[in-house]
C-alpha positions as CSV (number, residue, x, y, z in Angstrom):
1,X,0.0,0.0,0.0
2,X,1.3,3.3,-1.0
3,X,2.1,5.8,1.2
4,X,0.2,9.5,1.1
5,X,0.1,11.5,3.8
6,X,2.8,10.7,6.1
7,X,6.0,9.2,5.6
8,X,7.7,5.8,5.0
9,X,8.5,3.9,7.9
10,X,11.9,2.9,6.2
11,X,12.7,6.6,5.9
12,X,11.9,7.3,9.7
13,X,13.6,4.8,11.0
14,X,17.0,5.6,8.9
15,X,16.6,9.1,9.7
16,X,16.1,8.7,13.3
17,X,19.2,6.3,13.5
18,X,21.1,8.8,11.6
19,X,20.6,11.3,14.5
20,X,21.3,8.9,16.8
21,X,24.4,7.9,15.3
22,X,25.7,11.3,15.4
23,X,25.2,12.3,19.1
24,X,26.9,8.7,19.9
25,X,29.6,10.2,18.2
26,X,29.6,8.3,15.0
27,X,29.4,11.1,12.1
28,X,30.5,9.4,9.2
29,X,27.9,6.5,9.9
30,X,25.4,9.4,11.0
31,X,26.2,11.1,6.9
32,X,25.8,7.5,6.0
33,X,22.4,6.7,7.1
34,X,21.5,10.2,6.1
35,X,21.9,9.7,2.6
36,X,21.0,6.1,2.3
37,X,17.1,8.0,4.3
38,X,17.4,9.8,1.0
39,X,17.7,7.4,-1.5
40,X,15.0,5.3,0.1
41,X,12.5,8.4,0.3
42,X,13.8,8.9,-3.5
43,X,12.5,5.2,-4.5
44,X,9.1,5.7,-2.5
45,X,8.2,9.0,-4.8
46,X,5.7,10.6,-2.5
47,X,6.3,14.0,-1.8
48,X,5.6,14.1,2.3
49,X,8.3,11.6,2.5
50,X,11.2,12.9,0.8
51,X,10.5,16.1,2.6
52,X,10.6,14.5,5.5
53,X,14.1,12.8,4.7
54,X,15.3,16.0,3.5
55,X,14.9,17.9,6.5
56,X,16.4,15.0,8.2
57,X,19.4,14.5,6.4
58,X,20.4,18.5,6.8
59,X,21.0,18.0,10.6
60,X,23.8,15.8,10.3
61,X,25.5,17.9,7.8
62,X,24.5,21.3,9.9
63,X,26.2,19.1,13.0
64,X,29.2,18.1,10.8
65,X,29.9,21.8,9.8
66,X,28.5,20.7,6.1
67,X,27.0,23.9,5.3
68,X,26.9,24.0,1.2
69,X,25.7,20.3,2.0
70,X,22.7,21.2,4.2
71,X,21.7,24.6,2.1
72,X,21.3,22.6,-0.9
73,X,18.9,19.7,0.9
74,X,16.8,22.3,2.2
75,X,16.8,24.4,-1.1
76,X,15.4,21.3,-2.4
77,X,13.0,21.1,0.6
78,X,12.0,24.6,0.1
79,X,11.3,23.8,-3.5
80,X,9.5,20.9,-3.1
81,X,7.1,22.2,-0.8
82,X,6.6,25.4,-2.4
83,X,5.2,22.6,-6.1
């Protein structure tokens, strides 16, 4: 069953660990799981869920001091929501 008005499971769960990752004091792993949340919320196609994983990936890379990283994700955000 498709997904429409909240977001994947998968995508949650990745992001979450993600977050996790990084206060545990894993960044690389924490960058990891970020992008791998986006490339599952890119598979899914449903809007609500990659704007979810891209709001969720730019806190890794605003923690890492990956600024041109985290601008672009939420330029895409931004753009997304604004379609």
């Amino acid at each position: 069953m498709a997904v429409r008005f909240s977001q994947d499971n998968r995508v949650a769960a990745v992001s979450y660990r993600s977050w996790a990752l990084w206060y545990l004091g894993y960044p690389d792993a924490a960058l990891g799981d970020a992008k791998q949340a986006l490339e599952y919320a890119r598979e899914v196609r449903q809007a609500a869920t990659l704007m979810y994983a891209l709001f969720h990936a730019s806190l890794p890379e605003i923690h890492c001091g990956h600024y041109a990283s985290a601008d672009a994700l939420l330029n895409e955000l931004v753009a997304l929501a604004d379609e």
